[in-house]
Each structure stands twice: as structure tokens, then as C-alpha cells.
PyMOL Python script that loads the backbone (N, CA, C, O; Angstrom):
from pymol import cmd

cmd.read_pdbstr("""\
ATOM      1  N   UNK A   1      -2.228   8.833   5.766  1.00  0.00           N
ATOM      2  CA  UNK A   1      -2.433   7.863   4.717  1.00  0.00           C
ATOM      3  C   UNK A   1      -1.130   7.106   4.474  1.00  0.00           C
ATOM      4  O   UNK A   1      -0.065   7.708   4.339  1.00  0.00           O
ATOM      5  N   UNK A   2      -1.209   6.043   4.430  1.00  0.00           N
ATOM      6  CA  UNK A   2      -0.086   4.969   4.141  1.00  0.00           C
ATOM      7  C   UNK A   2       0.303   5.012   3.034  1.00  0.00           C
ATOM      8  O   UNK A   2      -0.676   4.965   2.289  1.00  0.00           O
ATOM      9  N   UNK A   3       1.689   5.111   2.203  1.00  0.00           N
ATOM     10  CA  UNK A   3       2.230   5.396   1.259  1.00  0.00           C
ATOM     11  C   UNK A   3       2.446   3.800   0.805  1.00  0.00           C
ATOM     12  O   UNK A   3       2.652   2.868   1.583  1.00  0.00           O
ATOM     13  N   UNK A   4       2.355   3.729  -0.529  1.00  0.00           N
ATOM     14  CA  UNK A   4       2.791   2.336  -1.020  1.00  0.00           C
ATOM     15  C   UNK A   4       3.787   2.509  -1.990  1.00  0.00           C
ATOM     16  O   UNK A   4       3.806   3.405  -2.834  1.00  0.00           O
ATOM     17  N   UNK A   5       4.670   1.557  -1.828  1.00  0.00           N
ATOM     18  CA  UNK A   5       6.230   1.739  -2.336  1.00  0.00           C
ATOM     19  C   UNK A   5       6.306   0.905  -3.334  1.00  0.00           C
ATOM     20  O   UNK A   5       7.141   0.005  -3.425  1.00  0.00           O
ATOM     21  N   UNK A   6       4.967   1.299  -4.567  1.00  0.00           N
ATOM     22  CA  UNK A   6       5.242   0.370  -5.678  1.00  0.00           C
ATOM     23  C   UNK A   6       4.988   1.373  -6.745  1.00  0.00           C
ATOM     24  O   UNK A   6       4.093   2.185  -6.515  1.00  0.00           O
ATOM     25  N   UNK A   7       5.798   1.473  -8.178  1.00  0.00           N
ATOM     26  CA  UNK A   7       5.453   2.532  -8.917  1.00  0.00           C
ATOM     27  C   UNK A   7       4.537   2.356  -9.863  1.00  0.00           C
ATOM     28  O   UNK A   7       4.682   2.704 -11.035  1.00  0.00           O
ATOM     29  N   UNK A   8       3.580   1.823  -9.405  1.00  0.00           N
ATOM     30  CA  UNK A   8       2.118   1.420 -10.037  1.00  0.00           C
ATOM     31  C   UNK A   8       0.796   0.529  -9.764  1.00  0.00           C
ATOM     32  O   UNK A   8       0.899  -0.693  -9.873  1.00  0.00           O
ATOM     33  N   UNK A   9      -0.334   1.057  -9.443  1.00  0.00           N
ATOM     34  CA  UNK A   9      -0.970   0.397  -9.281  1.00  0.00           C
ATOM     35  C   UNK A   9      -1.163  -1.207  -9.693  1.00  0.00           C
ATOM     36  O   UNK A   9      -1.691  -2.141  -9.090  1.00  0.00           O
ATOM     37  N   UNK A  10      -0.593  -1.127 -10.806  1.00  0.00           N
ATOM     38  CA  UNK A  10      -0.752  -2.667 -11.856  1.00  0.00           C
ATOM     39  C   UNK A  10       0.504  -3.479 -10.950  1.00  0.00           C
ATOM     40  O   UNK A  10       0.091  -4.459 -10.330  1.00  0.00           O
ATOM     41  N   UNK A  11       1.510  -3.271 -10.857  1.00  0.00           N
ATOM     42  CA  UNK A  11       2.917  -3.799  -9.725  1.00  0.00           C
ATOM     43  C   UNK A  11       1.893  -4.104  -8.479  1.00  0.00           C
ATOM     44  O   UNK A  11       1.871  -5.209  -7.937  1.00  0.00           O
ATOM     45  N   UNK A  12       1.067  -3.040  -8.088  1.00  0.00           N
ATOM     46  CA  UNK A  12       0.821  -3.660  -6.760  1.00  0.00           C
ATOM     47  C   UNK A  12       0.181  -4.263  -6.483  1.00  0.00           C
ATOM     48  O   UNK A  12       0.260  -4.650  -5.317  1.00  0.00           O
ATOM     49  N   UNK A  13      -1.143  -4.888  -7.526  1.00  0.00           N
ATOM     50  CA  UNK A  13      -1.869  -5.818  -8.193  1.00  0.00           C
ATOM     51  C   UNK A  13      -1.051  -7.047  -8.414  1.00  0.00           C
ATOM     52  O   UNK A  13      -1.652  -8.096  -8.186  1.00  0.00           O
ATOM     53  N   UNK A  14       0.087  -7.138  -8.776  1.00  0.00           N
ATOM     54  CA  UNK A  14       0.890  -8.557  -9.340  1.00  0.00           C
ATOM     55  C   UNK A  14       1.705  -8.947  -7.967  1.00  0.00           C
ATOM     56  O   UNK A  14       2.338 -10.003  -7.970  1.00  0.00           O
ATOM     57  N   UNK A  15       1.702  -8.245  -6.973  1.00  0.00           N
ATOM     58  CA  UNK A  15       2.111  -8.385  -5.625  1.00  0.00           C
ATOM     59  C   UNK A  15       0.603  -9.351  -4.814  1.00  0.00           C
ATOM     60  O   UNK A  15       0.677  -9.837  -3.685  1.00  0.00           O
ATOM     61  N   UNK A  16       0.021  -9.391  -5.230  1.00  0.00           N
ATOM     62  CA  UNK A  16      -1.161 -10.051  -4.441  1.00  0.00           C
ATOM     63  C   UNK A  16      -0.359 -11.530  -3.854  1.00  0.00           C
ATOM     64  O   UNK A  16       0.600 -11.970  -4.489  1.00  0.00           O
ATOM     65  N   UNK A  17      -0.775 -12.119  -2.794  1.00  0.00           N
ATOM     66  CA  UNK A  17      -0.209 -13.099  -2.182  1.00  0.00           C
ATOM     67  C   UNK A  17       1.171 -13.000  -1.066  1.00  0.00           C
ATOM     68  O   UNK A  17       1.513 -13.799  -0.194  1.00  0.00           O
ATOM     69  N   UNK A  18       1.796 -11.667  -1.492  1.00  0.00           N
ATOM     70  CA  UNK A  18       2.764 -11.325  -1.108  1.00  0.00           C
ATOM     71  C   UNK A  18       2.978  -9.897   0.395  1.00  0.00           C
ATOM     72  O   UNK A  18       2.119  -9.015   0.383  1.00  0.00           O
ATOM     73  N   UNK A  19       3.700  -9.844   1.127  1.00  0.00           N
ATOM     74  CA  UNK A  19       3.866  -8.639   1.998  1.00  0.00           C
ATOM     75  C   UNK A  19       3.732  -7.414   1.640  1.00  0.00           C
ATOM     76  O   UNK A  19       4.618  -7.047   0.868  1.00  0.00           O
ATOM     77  N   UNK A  20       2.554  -6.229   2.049  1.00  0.00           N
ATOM     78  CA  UNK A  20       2.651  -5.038   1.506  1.00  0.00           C
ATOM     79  C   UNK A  20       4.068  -4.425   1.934  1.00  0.00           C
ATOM     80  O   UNK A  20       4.581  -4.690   3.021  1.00  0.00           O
ATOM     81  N   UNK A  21       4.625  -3.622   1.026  1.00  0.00           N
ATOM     82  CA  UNK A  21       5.939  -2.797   0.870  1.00  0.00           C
ATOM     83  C   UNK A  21       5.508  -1.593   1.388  1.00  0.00           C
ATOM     84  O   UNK A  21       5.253  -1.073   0.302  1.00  0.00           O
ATOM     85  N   UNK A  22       5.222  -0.729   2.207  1.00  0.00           N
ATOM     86  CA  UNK A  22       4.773   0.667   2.328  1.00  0.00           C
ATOM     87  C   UNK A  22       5.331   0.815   3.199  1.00  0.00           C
ATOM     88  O   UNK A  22       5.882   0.005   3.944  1.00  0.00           O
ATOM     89  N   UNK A  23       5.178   3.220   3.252  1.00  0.00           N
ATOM     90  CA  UNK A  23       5.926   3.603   4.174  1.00  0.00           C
ATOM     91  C   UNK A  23       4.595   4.431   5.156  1.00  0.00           C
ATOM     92  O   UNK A  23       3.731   5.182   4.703  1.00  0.00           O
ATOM     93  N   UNK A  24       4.781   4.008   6.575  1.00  0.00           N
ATOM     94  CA  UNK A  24       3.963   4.656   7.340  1.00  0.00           C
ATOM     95  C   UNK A  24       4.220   6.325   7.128  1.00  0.00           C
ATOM     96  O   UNK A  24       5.220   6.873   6.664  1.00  0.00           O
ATOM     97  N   UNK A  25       2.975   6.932   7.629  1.00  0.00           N
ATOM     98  CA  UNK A  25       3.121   8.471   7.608  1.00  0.00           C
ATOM     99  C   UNK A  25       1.975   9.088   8.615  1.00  0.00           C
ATOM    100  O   UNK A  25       1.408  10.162   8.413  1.00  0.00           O
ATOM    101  N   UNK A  26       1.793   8.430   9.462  1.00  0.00           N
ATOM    102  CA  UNK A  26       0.972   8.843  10.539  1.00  0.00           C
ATOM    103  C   UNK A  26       1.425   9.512  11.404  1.00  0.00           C
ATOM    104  O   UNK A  26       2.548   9.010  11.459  1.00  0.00           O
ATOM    105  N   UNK A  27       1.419  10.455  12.315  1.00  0.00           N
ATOM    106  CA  UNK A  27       2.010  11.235  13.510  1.00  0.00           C
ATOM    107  C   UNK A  27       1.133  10.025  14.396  1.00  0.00           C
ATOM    108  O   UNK A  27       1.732   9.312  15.201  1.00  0.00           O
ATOM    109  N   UNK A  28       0.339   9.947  14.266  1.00  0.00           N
ATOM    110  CA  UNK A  28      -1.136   9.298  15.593  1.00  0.00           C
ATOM    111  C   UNK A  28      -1.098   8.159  15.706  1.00  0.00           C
ATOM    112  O   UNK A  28      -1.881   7.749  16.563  1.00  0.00           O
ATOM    113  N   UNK A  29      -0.416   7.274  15.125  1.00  0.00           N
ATOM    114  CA  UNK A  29      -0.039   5.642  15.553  1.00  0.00           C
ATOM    115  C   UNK A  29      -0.377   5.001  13.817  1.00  0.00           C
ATOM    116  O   UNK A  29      -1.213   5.274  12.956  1.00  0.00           O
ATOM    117  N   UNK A  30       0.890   3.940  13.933  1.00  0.00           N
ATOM    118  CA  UNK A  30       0.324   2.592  12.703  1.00  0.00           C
ATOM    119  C   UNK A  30      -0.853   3.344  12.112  1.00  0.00           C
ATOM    120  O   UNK A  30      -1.529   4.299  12.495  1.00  0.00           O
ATOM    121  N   UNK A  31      -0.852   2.595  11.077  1.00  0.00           N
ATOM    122  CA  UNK A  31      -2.740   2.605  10.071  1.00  0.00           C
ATOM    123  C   UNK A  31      -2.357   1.413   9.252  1.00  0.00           C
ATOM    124  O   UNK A  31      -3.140   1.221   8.321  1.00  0.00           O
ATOM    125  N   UNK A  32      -1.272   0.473   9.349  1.00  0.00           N
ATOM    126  CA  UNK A  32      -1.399  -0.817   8.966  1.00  0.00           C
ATOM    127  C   UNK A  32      -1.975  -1.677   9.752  1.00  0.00           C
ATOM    128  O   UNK A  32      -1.559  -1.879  10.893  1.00  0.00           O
ATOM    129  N   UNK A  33      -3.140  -2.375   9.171  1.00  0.00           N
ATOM    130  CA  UNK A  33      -3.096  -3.454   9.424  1.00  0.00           C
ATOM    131  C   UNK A  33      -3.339  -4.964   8.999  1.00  0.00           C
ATOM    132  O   UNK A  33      -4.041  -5.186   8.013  1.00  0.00           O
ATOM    133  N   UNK A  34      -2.763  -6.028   9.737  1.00  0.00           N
ATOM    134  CA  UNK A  34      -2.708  -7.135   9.476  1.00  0.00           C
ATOM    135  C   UNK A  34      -3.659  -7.736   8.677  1.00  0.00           C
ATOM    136  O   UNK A  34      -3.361  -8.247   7.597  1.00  0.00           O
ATOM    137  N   UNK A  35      -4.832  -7.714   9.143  1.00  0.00           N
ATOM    138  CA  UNK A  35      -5.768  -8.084   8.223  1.00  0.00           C
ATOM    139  C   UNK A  35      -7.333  -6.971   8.343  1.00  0.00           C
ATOM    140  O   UNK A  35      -8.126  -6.947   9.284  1.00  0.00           O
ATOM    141  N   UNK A  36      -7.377  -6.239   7.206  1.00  0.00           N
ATOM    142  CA  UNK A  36      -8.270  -5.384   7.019  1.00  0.00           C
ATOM    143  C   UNK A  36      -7.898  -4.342   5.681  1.00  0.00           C
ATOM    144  O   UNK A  36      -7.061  -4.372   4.779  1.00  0.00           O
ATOM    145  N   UNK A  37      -8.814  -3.574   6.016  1.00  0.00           N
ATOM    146  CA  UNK A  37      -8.485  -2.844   4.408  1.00  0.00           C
ATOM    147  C   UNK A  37      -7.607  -1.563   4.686  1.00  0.00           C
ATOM    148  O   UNK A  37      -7.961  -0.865   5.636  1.00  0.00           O
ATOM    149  N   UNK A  38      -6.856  -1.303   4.193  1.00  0.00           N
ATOM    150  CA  UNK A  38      -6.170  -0.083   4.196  1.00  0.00           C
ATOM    151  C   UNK A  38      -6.090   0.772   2.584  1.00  0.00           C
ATOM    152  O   UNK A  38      -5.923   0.263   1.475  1.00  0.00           O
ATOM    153  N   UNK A  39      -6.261   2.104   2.917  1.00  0.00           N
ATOM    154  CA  UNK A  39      -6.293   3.218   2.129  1.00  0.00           C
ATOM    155  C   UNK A  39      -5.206   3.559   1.848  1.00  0.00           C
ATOM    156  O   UNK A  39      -4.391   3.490   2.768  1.00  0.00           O
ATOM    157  N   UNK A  40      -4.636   4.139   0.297  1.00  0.00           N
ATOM    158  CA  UNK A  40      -3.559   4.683   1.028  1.00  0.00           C
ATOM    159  C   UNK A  40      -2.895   5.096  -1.228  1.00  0.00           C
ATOM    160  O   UNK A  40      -3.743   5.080  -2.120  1.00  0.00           O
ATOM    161  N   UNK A  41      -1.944   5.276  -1.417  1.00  0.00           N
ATOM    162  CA  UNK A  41      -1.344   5.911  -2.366  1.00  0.00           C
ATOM    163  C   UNK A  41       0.153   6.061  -2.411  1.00  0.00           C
ATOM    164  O   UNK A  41       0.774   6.129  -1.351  1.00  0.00           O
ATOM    165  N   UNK A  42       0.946   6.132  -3.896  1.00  0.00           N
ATOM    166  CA  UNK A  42       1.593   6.493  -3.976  1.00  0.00           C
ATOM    167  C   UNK A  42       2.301   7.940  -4.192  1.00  0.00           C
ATOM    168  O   UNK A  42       1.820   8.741  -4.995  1.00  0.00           O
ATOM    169  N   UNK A  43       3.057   8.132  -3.702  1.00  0.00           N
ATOM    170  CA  UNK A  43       3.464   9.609  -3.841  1.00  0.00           C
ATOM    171  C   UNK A  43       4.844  10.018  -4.269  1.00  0.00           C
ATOM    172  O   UNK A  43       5.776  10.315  -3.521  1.00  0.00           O
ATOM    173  N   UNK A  44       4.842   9.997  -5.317  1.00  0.00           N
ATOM    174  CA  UNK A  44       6.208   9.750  -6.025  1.00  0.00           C
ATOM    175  C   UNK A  44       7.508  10.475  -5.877  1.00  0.00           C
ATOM    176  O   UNK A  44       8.682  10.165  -6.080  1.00  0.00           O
ATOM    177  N   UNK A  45       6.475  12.269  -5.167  1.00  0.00           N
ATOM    178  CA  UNK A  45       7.814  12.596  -4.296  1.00  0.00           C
ATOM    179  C   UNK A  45       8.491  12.336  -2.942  1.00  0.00           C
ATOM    180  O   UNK A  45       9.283  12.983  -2.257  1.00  0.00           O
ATOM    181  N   UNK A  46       7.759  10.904  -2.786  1.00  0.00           N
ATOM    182  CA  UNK A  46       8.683  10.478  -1.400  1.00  0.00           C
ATOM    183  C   UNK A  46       9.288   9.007  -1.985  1.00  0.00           C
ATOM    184  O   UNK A  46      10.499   8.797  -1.919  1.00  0.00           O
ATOM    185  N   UNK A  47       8.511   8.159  -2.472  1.00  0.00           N
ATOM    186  CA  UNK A  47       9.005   7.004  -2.926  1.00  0.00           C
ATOM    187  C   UNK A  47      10.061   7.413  -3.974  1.00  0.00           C
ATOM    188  O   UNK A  47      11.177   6.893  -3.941  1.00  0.00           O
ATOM    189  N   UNK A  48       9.741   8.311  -4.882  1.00  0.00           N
ATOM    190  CA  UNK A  48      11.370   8.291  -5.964  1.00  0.00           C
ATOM    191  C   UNK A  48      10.681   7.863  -7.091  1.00  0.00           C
ATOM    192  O   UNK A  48      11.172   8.409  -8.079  1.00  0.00           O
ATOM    193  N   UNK A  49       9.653   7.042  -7.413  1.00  0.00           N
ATOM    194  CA  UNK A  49       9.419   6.151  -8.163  1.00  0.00           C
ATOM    195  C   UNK A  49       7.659   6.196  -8.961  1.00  0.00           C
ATOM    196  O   UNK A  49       6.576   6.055  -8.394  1.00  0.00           O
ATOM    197  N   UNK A  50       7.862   6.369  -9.984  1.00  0.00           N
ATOM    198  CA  UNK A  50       6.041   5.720 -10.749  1.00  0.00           C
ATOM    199  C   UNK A  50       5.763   6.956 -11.010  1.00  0.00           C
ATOM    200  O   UNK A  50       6.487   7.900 -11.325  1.00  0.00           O
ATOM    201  N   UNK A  51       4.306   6.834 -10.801  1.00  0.00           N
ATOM    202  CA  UNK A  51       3.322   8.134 -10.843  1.00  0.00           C
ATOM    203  C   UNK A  51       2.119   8.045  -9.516  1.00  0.00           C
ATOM    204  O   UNK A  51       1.903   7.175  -8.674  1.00  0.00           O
ATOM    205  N   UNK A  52       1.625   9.086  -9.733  1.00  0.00           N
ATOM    206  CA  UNK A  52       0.848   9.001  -8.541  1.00  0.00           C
ATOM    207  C   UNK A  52      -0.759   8.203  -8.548  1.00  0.00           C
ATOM    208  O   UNK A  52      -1.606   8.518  -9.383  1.00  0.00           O
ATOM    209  N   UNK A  53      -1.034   7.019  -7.365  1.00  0.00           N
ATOM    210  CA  UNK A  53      -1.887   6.360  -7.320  1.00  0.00           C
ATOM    211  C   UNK A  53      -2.590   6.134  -6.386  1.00  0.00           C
ATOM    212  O   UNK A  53      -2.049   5.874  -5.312  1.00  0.00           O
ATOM    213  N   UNK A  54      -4.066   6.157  -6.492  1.00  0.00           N
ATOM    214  CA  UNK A  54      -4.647   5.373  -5.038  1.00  0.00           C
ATOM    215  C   UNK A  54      -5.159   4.536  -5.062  1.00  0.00           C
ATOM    216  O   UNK A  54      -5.803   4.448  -6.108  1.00  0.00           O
ATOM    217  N   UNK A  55      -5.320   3.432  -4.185  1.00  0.00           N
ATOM    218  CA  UNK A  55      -5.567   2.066  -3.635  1.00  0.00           C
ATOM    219  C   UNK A  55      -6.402   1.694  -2.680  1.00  0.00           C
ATOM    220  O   UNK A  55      -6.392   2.533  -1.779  1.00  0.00           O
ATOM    221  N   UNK A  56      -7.154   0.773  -2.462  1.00  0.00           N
ATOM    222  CA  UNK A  56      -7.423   0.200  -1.381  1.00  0.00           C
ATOM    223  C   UNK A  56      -6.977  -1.300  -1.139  1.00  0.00           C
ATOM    224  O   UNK A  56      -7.647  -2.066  -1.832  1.00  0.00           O
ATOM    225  N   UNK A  57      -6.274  -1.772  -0.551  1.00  0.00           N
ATOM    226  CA  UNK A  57      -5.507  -3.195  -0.294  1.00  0.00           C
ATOM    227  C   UNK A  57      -6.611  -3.881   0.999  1.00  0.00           C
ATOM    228  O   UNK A  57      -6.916  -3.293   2.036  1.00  0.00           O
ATOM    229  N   UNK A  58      -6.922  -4.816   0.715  1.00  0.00           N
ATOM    230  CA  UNK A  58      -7.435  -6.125   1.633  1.00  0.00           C
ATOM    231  C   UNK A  58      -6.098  -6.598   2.182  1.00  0.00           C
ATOM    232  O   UNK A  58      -5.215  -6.874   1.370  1.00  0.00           O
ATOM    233  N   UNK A  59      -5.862  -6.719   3.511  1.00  0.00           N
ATOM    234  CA  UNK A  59      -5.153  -7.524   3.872  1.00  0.00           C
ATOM    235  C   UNK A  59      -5.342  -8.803   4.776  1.00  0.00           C
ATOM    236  O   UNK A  59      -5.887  -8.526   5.845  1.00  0.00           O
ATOM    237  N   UNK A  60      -4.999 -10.255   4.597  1.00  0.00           N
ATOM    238  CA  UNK A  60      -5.260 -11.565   5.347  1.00  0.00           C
ATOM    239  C   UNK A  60      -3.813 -11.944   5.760  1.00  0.00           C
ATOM    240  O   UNK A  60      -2.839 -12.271   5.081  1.00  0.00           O
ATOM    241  N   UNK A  61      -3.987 -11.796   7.063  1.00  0.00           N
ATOM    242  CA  UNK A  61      -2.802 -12.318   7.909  1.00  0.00           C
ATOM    243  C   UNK A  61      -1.497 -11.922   7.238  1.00  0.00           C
ATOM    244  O   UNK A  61      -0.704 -12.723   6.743  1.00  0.00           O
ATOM    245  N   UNK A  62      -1.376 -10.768   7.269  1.00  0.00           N
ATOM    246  CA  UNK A  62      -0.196  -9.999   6.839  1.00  0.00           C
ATOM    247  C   UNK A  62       0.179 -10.454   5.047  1.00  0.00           C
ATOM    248  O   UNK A  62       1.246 -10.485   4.435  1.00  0.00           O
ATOM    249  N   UNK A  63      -0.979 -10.705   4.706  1.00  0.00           N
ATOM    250  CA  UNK A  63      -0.132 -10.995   2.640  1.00  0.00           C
ATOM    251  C   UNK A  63      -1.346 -10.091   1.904  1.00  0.00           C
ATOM    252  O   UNK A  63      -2.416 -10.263   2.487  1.00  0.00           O
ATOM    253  N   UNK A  64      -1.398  -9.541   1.224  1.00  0.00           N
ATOM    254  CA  UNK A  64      -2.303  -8.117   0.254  1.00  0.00           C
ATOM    255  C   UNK A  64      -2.874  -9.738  -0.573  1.00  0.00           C
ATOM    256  O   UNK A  64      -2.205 -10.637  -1.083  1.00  0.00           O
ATOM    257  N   UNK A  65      -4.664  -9.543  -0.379  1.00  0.00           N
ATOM    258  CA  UNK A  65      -5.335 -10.781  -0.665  1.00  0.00           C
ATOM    259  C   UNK A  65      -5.786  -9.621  -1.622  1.00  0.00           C
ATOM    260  O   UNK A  65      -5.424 -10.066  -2.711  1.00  0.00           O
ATOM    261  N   UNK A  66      -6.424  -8.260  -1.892  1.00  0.00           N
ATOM    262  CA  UNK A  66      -7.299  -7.415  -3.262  1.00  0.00           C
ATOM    263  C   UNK A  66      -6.637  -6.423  -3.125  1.00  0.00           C
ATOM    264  O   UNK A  66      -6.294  -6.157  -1.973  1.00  0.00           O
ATOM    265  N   UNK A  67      -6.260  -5.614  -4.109  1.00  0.00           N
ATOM    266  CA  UNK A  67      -6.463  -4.210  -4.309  1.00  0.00           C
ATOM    267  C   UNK A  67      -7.249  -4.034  -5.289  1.00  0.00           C
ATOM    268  O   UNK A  67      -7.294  -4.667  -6.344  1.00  0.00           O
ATOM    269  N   UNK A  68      -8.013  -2.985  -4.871  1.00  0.00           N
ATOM    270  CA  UNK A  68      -8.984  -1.793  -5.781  1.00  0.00           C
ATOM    271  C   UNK A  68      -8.998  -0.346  -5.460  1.00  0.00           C
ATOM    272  O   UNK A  68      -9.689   0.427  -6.125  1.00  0.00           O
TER     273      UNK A  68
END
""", "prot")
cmd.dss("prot")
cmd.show_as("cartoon", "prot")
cmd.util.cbc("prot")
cmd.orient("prot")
């Protein structure tokens, strides 16, 4: 699951239009991608930061178009 490097769901909501910030954590290859939906959460004992959250991000040509 792809870690997102924002300390709140609502931050990563006001990021819409903009490049997702996250840290891969796959052994088995990428799970970003360019344009599609990705799963994924914060985990505050790796980021440092927030509380813990999960997401689903739309992505269009590399800029976060929804999260829910």
C-alpha cells in the first residue's frame, strides 16, 4: 500500500490539482500510477507526521484530480 506524505486527509484534499507526495512500499514493483486510482494511507510511524488515514486518490496525467 502506498503511503501518503500528508498529515491529513483534509491537506490531501486541498492538494487536488497538484503532484501526489507519497512513499512507495511495495517489494513487487510501483503501485503508482499516472492516471488511475490508487489506495493507500497514512502511517504516521513512517511519515513523522498527522494521524492515521485512508484514501483513495484519482489520478489524471500525473496531478491527484479526487480523493475519497
Amino acid at each position: 500500500m502506498i503511503v501518503f506524505n500528508y498529515p491529513s486527509k483534509k491537506v490531501l484534499k486541498e492538494n487536488i490539482g497538484k503532484p501526489l507526495n507519497y512513499i512507495e512500499t511495495s517489494l513487487f514493483g510501483e503501485e503508482y500510477l499516472r492516471t488511475g486510482k490508487i489506495t493507500g494511507a497514512n502511517r504516521p510511524h513512517i511519515t513523522g507526521q498527522g494521524r492515521e488515514f485512508f484514501a483513495e486518490v484519482t489520478m489524471q496525467d500525473g496531478l491527484i484530480e479526487q480523493v475519497s
